[in-house]
C-alpha positions, 0 to 999 in steps of 0.5 A: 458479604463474600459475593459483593466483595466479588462483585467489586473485585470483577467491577474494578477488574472490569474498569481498568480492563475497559481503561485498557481496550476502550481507546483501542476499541474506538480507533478499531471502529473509526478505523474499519468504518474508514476502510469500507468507506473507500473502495479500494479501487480507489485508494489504490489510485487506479483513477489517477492514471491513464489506461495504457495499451502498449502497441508495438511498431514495426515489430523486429523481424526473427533475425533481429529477435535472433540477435538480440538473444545472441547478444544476452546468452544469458538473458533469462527474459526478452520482452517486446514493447512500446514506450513514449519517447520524444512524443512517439512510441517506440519499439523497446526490448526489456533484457532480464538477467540476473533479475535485474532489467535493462532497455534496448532499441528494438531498431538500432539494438542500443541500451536506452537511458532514461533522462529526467526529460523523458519521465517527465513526459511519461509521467505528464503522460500517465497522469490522468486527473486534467491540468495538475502540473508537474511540481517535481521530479525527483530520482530515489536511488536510496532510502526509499519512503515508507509509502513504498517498497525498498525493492523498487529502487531506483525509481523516479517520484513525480509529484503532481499539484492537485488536490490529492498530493498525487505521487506517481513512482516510475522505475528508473530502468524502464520508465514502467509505472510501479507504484502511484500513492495519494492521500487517501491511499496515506490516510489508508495506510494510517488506518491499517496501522492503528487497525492491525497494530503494528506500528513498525512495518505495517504488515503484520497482522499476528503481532503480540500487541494485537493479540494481548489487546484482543486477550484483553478485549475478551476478558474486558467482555468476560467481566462485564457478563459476569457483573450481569450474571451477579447482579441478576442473581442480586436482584432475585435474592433480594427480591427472594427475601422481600 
């Protein structure tokens, strides 16, 4: 009489524990099959853009380097590159200082400003998936979406009209490509959400929601051998005493 008392005592603990676990058990699956169904170069949107290789011209002589540093005594970094500008490339010095970026010309010395014409030909530049226009260009200098980091303010968000809500993120400092996000890459981010748990800032892989489902998993598990163990023994008692 005791051990089937127990036996239902650990058959209902093992209901409600599978009441408890089974939906979160299911979204794991579902889930995890969606990210290893992607690559993730993909998901990372590495076909929405063009490979760049960012020739210089007429690169500045050392005198002109030598001005340059002159001018910024406390520039921490001086980088040499190119940049698309009015339909040619054109020399462009990255002045860091207290790890913020400005542009200058490397030919005239004079600090580049950005207008939305000329990240809209950037962008319309980078794009690489054929003849999607461009459907809107928006500057973000605050409350930046959740499908990018804050610290990227200000960026400019170039949306493209195809198939995948292409959104191509260029900061607006120096027109350099910072972030490229798609749906695929959005229905990722929802997957890694309800895969770790963490419905708040999605990074957090030690959450305590996690672990007491993950508790719970395992005693869900230790439940169901323990009916497997009683019900053997039942069998054999019975069969013992027929």
């Amino acid at each position: 009489m005791t051990q089937r008392l127990n036996a239902r005592r650990w058959r209902s603990w093992h209901r409600w524990l599978a009441l408890l676990v089974g939906l979160q058990m299911v979204l794991w699956g579902v889930s995890g099959a969606y990210m290893v169904l992607f690559e993730l170069p993909f998901i990372h949107g590495n076909h929405l853009v063009k490979p760049t290789h960012q020739s210089v011209i007429a690169p500045p002589t050392a005198e002109q380097f030598a001005a340059v540093a002159q001018r910024f005594p406390r520039a921490t970094q001086i980088t040499l590159t190119s940049l698309w500008l009015n339909e040619q490339p054109r020399p462009v010095h990255h002045i860091t200082r207290r790890g913020k970026t400005q542009l200058l010309d490397a030919q005239t010395l004079q600090p580049i400003t950005l207008s939305a014409d000329a990240i809209s030909a950037i962008a319309n530049r980078t794009y690489a998936l054929g003849d999607a226009p461009l459907a809107q260009l928006t500057l973000l200098t605050e409350n930046a979406p959740n499908e990018i980091s804050p610290s990227l303010l200000p960026v400019w968000q170039a949306n493209f009209a195809d198939s995948g809500s292409t959104s191509l993120y260029f900061s607006a400092t120096t027109g350099e490509l910072v972030s490229k996000r798609h749906t695929y890459w959005r229905g990722f981010d929802i997957m890694w959400m309800l895969h770790i748990m963490d419905y708040d800032t999605r990074s957090d892989i030690q959450n305590n929601l996690l672990r007491a489902v993950i508790i719970g998993n395992a005693l869900f598990m230790f439940t169901g051998v323990l009916l497997i163990i009683v019900t053997i023994f039942r069998r054999q008692a019975v069969r013992g005493r027929s």
